[in-house]
C-alpha positions as CSV (number, residue, x, y, z in Angstrom):
1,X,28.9,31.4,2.6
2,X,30.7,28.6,5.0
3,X,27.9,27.4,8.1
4,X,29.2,24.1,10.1
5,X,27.8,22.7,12.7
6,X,28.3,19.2,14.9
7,X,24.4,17.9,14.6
8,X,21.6,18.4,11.8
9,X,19.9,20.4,14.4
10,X,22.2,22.9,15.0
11,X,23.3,23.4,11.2
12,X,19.4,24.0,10.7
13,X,18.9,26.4,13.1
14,X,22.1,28.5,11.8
15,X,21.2,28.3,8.3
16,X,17.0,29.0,8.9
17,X,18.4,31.8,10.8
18,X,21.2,33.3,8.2
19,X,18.5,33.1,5.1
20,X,15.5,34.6,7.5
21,X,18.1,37.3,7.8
22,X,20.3,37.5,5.0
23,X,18.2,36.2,2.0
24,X,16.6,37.5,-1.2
25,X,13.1,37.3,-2.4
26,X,12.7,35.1,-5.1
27,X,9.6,34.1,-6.9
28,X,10.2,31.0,-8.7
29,X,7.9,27.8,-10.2
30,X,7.5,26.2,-6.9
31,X,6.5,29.2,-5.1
32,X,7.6,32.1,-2.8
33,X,10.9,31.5,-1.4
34,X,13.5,33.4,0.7
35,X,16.7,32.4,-1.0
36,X,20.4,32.4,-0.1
37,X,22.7,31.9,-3.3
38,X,26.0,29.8,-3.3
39,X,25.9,28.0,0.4
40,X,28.5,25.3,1.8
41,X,27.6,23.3,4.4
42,X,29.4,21.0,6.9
43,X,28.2,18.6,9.2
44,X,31.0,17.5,11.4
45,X,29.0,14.2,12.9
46,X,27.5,12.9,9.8
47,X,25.5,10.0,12.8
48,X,23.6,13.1,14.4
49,X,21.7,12.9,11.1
50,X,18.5,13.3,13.1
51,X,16.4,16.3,14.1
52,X,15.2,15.9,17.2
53,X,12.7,19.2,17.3
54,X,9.1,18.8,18.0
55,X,8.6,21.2,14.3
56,X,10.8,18.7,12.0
57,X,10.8,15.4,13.9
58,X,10.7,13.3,10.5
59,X,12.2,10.4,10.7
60,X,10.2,8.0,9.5
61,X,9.8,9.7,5.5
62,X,13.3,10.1,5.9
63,X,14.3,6.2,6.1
64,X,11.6,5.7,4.2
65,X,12.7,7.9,1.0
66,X,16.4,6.4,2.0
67,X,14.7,3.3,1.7
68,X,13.1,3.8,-1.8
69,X,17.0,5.0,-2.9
70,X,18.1,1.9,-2.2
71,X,15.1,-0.5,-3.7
72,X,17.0,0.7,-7.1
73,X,13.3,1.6,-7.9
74,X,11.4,4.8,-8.5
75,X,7.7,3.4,-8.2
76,X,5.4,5.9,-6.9
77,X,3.4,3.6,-4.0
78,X,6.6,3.1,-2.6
79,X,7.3,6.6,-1.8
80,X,4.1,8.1,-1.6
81,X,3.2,5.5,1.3
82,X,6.0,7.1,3.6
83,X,5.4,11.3,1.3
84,X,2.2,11.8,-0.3
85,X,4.3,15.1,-1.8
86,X,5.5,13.1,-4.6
87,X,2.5,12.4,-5.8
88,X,2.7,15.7,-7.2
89,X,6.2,14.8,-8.8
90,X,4.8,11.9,-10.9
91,X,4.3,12.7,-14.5
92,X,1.9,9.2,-14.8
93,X,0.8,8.4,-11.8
94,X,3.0,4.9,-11.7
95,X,6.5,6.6,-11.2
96,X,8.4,9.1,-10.1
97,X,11.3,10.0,-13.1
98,X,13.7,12.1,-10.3
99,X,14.0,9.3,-8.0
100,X,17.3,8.6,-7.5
101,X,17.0,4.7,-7.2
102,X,17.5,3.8,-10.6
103,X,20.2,6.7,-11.0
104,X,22.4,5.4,-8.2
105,X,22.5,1.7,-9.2
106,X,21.3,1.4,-13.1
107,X,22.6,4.6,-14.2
108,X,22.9,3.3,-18.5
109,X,24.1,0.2,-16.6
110,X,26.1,1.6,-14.2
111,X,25.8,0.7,-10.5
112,X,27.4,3.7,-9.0
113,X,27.7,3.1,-5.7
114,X,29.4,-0.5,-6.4
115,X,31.9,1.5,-8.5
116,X,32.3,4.0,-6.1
117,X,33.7,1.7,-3.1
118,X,35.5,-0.7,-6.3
119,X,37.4,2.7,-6.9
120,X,38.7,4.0,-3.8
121,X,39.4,-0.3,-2.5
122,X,41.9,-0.1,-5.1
123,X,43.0,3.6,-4.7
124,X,42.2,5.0,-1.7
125,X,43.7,8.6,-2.7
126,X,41.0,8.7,-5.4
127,X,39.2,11.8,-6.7
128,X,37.3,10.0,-8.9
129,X,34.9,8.5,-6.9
130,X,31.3,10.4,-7.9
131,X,28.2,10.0,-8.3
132,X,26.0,11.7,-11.0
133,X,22.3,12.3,-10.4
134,X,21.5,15.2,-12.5
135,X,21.6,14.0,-16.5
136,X,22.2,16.4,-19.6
137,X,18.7,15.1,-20.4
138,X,17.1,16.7,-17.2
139,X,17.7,20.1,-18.7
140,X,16.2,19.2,-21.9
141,X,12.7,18.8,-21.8
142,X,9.8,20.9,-19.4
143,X,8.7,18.6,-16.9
144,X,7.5,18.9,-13.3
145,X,10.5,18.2,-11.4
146,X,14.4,17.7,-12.1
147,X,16.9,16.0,-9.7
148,X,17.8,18.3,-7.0
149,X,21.2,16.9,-6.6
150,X,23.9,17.2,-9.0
151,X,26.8,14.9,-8.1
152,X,28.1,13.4,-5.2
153,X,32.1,13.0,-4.7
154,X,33.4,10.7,-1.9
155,X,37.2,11.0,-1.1
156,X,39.4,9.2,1.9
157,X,41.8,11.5,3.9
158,X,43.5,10.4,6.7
159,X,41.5,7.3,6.8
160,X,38.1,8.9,7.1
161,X,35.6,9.1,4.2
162,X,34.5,12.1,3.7
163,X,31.2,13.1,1.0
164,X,30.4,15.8,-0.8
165,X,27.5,16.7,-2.3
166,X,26.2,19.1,-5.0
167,X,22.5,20.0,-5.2
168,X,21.3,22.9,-7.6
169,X,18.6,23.3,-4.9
170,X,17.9,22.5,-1.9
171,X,14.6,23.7,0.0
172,X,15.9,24.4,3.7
173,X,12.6,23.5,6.0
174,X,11.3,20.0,4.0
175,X,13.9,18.8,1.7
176,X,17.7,19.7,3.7
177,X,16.8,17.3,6.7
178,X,15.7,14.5,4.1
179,X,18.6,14.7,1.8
180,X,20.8,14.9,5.3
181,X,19.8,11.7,6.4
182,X,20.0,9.7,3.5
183,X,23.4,11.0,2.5
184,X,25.1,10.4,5.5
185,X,23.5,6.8,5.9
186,X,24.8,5.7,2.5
187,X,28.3,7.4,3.7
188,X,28.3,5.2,6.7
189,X,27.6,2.3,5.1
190,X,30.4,2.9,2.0
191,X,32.7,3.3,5.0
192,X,31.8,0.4,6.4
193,X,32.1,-1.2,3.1
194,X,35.6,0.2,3.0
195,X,36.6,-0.5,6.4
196,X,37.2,3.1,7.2
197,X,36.6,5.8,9.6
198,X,33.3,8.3,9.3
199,X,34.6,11.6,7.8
200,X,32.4,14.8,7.6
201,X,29.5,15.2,5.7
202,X,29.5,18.8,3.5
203,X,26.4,19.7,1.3
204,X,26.9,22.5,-1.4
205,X,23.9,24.1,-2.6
206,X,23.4,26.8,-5.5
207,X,19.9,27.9,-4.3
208,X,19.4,27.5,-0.7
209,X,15.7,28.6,-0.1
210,X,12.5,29.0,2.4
211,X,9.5,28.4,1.1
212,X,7.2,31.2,2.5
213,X,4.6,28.4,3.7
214,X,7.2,27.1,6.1
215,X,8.4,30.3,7.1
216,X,6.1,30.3,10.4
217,X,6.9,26.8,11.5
218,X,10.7,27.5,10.6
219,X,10.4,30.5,13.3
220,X,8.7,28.0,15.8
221,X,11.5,25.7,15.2
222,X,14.3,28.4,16.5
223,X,11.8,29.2,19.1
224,X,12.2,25.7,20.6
225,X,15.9,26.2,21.6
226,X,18.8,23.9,21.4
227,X,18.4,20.3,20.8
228,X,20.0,17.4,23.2
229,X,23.2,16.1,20.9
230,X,22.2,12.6,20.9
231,X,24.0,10.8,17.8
232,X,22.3,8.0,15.8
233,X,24.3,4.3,16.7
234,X,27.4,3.4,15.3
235,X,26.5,1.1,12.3
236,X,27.7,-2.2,12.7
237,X,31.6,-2.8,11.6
238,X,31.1,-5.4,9.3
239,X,30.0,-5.5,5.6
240,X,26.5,-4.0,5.6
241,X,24.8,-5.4,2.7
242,X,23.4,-8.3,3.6
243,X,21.7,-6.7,6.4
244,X,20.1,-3.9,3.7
245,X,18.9,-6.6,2.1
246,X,17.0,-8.1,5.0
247,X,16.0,-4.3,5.7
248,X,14.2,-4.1,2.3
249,X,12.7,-7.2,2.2
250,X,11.0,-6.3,6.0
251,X,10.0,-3.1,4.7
252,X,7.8,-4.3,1.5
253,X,6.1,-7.2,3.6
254,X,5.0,-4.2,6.0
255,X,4.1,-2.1,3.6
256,X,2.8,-4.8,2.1
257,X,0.5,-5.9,4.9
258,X,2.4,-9.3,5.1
259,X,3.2,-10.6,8.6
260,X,6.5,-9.9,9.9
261,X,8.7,-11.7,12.9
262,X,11.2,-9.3,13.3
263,X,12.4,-10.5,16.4
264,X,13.1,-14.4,14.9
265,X,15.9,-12.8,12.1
266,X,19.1,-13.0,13.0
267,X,19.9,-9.1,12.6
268,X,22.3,-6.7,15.1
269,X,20.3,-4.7,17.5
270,X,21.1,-1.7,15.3
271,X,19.6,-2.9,12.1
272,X,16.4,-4.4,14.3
273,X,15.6,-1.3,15.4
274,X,15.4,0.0,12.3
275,X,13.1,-2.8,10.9
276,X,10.9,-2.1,14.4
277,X,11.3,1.6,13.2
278,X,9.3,0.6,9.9
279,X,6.7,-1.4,11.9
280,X,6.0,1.4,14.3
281,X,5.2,3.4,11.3
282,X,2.9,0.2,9.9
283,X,1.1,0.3,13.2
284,X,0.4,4.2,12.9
285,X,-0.9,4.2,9.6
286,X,-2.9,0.8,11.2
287,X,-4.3,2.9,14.2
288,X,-2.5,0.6,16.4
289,X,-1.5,2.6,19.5
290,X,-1.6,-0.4,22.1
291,X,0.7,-2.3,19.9
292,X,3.4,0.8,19.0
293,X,3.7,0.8,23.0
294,X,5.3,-3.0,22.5
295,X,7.1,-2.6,19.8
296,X,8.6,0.8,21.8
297,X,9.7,-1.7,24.4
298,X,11.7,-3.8,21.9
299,X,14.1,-1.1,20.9
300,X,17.8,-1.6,22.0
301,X,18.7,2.0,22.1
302,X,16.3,4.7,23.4
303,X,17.4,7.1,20.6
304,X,14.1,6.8,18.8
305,X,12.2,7.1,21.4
306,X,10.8,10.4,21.0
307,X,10.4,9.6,17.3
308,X,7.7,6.9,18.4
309,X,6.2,8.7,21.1
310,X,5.6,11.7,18.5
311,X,3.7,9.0,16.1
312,X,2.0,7.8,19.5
313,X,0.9,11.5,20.4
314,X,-0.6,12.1,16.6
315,X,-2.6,8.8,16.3
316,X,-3.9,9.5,20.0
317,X,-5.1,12.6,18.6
318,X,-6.9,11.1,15.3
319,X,-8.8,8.6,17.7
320,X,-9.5,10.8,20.3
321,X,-13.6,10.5,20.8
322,X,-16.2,13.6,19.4
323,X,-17.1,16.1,22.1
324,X,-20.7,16.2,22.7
325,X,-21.2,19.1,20.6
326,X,-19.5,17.4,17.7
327,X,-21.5,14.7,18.1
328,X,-24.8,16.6,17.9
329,X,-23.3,18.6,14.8
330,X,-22.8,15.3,12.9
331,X,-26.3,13.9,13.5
332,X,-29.3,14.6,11.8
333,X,-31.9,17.3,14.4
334,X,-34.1,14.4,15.7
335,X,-31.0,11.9,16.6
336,X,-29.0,15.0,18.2
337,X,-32.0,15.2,20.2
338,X,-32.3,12.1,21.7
339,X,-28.5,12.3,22.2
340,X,-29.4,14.9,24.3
């Protein structure tokens, strides 16, 4: 089965829709799932990465995971503090063994990614430029999780890159808008490494599911009708590296607590507004609602707007003051009476 679509939104809506009507049961490990078999996916604008729905408005995990990726690490506070889920993946607590980190850039010594744009600089025609994630060792042995993704192939045609990648399983609701924006952020930065145009994005999956528990807020989603086809930036044409580095650093002193002067570094707009991205998301988990308002202000581009506003909206909620009658319910009978 072929679905394409030109933004994440769209290509979700179509494939929600084709398993809610075309799937089998499955009963698997993980739990009920609805389950298309053998799926090929294209997205033709791998920049509309985004979705921009009220039900799967993520964007914060999702640079956050893309994040951990390129750290090179698979330390469990790292991820958890953007996904609590993985702390259900970690066999000791510490780490996470699937994260793909260490398996993109220290792969038995390998950096893949640096051999990846060394390959096709010096044959652009290559078909030999992949990645492998999923190791002969991840079949072996019984644990709780194995990498989802198999290998990922990057090729230049007519002066685009194009990527391709191959998961064994990919869970449609949670997981497909996650892996979709980390993907196509590292293919925009290994064409801007290369100095070539963005290609298309396709995603080949063996087991394309729905989890029952998200079935409901899956049918919400299609409820909400189409999505404005707003795009993320065009990354900056020059190396991108440097920048990452800067990126990275910002995002452990935040996570980290450590004071950060964002607008002192000399960054473009479009990597700043990442880095304010990362602070909004400090200032959520802080309760910080006043200062999320300025930081909102800051942005070059009003993209993410409706990303912040959403955090805005949720903490507004968690700080919004007890009724009266839940403030009698949590005192003890003689204080609710003179509360009265």
């Amino acid at each position: 089965m072929f679905i394409a679509a030109d933004t994440l939104d769209d290509l979700l809506r179509r494939v929600i829709t084709k398993v809610l009507d075309k799937g089998h049961r499955v009963v698997p490990t993980r739990g009920k799932n609805t389950e298309l078999f053998g799926v090929l996916l294209q997205l033709n604008n791998p920049r509309a990465r985004l979705s921009r729905t009220e039900k799967r408005r993520a964007l914060f995990s999702c640079l956050g995971e893309f994040l951990w990726y390129l750290s090179k690490k698979n330390t469990l506070p790292f991820i958890a503090y953007y996904a609590s889920r993985y702390e259900k993946e970690s066999e000791d607590g510490e780490t996470v063994r699937t994260g793909y980190g260490p398996r993109l850039f220290l792969n038995n010594g390998h950096d893949q990614i640096a051999n990846v744009i060394a390959t096709l600089k010096q044959k652009p025609s290559s078909r030999r430029a992949v990645m492998q994630i999923f190791e002969a060792a991840d079949g072996a042995v019984d644990q709780k999780e194995a990498p989802c993704t198999c290998t990922i192939q990057f090729a230049i045609r007519a002066g685009k890159l194009h990527m391709m990648t191959f998961m064994r399983s990919n869970d449609i609701y949670y997981g497909l808008p996650h892996d979709v924006f980390a993907f196509t952020m590292m293919q925009e930065i290994i064409a801007r490494s290369l100095d070539v145009k963005l290609g298309k994005y396709i995603h080949a999956v063996g087991s394309l599911h729905l989890y029952d528990e998200h079935r409901k807020d899956a049918k919400k989603m299609l409820n909400e009708g189409w999505q404005e086809d707003i795009p993320m930036p065009h990354m900056p044409k020059v190396d991108p590296w440097p920048a990452l580095q800067q990126l990275l650093l910002i995002e452990t002193q935040l996570r980290e607590e450590q004071a950060v002067n964002i607008e002192g570094l000399s960054l473009d707009s479009y990597w700043k507004d990442l880095a304010r991205l990362l602070q909004v998301y400090r200032l959520f988990r802080d309760t910080n609602n006043d200062e999320i308002d300025n930081v909102k202000k800051l942005m070059s581009v009003d993209v993410y707007h409706p990303f912040i506003d959403q955090k805005r909206r949720t903490q507004a909620k968690k700080r919004k003051p007890p009724s009266s009658r839940q403030l009698n319910l949590s005192l003890s009978p003689r204080r609710a009476a003179t509360a009265k």
